[in-house]
C-alpha positions, -999 to 999 in steps of 0.1 A, spaced: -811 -150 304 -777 -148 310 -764 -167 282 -783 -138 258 -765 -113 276 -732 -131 268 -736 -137 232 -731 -98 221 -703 -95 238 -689 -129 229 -694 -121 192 -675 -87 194 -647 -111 213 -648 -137 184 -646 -106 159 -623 -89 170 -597 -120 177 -601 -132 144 -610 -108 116 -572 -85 116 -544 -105 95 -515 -111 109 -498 -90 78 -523 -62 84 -509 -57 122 -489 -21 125 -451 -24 125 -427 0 141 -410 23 113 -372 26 113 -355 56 121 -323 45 102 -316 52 71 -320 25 38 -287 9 30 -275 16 -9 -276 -16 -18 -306 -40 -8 -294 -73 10 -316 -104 -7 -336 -103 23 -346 -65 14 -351 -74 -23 -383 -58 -45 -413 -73 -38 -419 -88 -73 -390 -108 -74 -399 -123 -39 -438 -130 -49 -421 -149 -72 -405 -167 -55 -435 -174 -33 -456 -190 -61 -429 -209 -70 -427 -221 -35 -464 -228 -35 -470 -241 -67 -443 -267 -55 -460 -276 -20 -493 -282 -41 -474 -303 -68 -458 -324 -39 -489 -325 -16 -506 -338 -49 -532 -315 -45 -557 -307 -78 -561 -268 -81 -568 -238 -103 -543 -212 -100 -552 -175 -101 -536 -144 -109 -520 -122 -80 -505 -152 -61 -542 -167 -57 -548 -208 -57 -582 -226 -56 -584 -263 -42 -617 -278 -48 -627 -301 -22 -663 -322 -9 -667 -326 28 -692 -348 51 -714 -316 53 -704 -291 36 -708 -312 2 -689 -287 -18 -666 -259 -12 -633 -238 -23 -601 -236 -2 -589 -205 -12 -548 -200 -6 -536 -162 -12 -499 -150 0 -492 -115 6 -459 -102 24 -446 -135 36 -478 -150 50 -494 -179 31 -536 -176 41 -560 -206 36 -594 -199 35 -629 -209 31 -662 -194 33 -684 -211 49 -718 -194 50 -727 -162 37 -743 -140 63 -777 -139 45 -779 -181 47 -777 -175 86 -806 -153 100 -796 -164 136 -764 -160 136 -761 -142 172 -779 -175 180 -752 -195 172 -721 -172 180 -716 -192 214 -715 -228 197 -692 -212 171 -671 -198 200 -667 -232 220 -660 -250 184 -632 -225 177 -614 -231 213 -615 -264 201 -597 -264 162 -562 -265 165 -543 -236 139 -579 -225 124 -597 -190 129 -637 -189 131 -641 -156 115 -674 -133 108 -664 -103 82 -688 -69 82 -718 -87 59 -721 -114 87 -702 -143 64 -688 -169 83 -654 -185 69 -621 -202 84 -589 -193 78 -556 -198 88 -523 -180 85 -489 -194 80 -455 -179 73 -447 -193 39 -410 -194 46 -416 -223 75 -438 -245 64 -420 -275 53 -446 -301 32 -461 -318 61 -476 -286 78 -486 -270 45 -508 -303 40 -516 -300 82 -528 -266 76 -549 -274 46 -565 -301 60 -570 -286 92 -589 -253 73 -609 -283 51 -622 -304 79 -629 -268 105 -646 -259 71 -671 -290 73 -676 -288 113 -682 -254 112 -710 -253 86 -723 -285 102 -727 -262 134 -744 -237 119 -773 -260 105 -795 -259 133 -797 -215 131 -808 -211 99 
């Protein structure tokens, strides 16, 4: 009885830890005035997106990494895993911060899904830089956030093989609620 009455709360917990983006979190506005000339730091967005892809595009070259590119800074990574035979790692950037992600389970797929919040809780303490995550329809995907500007070429691979593997243990998880 008492583990049913710690699931809905637990679920709200895991929701609400891990469904706000890092970029998405409010920022204090600046009372000063903007300088005439823009510092590179402070230069239009386009020209650092650009930058970004190019950044990217090299990380995938270098990690070796076979993937269909998409417009808006968007890159697909086809990969197979143990249980999750087949499956998308999806890497966006927007405002400095590089996302991986995959869907997992769409919420349909997972009737008991309250069920298994508690397992998916206890796996998440245990992933090391990856977010269980449950959106509004009740899908169930892993992601992690990175800023692109610090990952060298070692922790980009790290992170997408950290988001791949909590991919796979995560869906093997869910196998027993649906």
């Amino acid at each position: 009885m008492t583990q049913k009455r710690l699931v809905i709360p637990l679920v709200l917990l895991l929701v609400t830890l891990n469904v706000t983006p890092i970029a998405a979190q409010a920022t204090k506005k600046s009372t000063k005035s903007a300088p005439s000339k823009l510092p590179i730091a402070a230069a239009p967005q386009s020209a650092i997106d650009k930058e970004a892809v190019a950044a990217v595009d090299k990380l995938l070259a270098q990690a070796g990494q076979k993937y269909t590119k998409a417009p808006s800074g968007i890159w697909i990574i086809p990969r197979n895993g143990t249980k999750l035979r087949s499956f998308q790692l999806v890497l966006s950037y927007t405002a400095g911060t590089l996302t991986t992600e995959v869907l997992v389970a769409r919420g349909k797929s997972v009737p008991r899904l309250s069920e298994a919040a508690l397992n998916l809780l206890r796996l998440a303490n245990r992933l090391p830089y990856v977010k269980i995550c449950i959106d509004k329809d009740n899908d169930v995907f892993v992601r992690n956030e990175a800023g692109l500007k610090f990952l060298n070429q070692e922790e980009f691979t790290t992170h997408i093989e950290s988001v791949a593997t909590a991919a796979d243990q995560v869906y093997g998880e869910l196998q027993p609620f649906r």
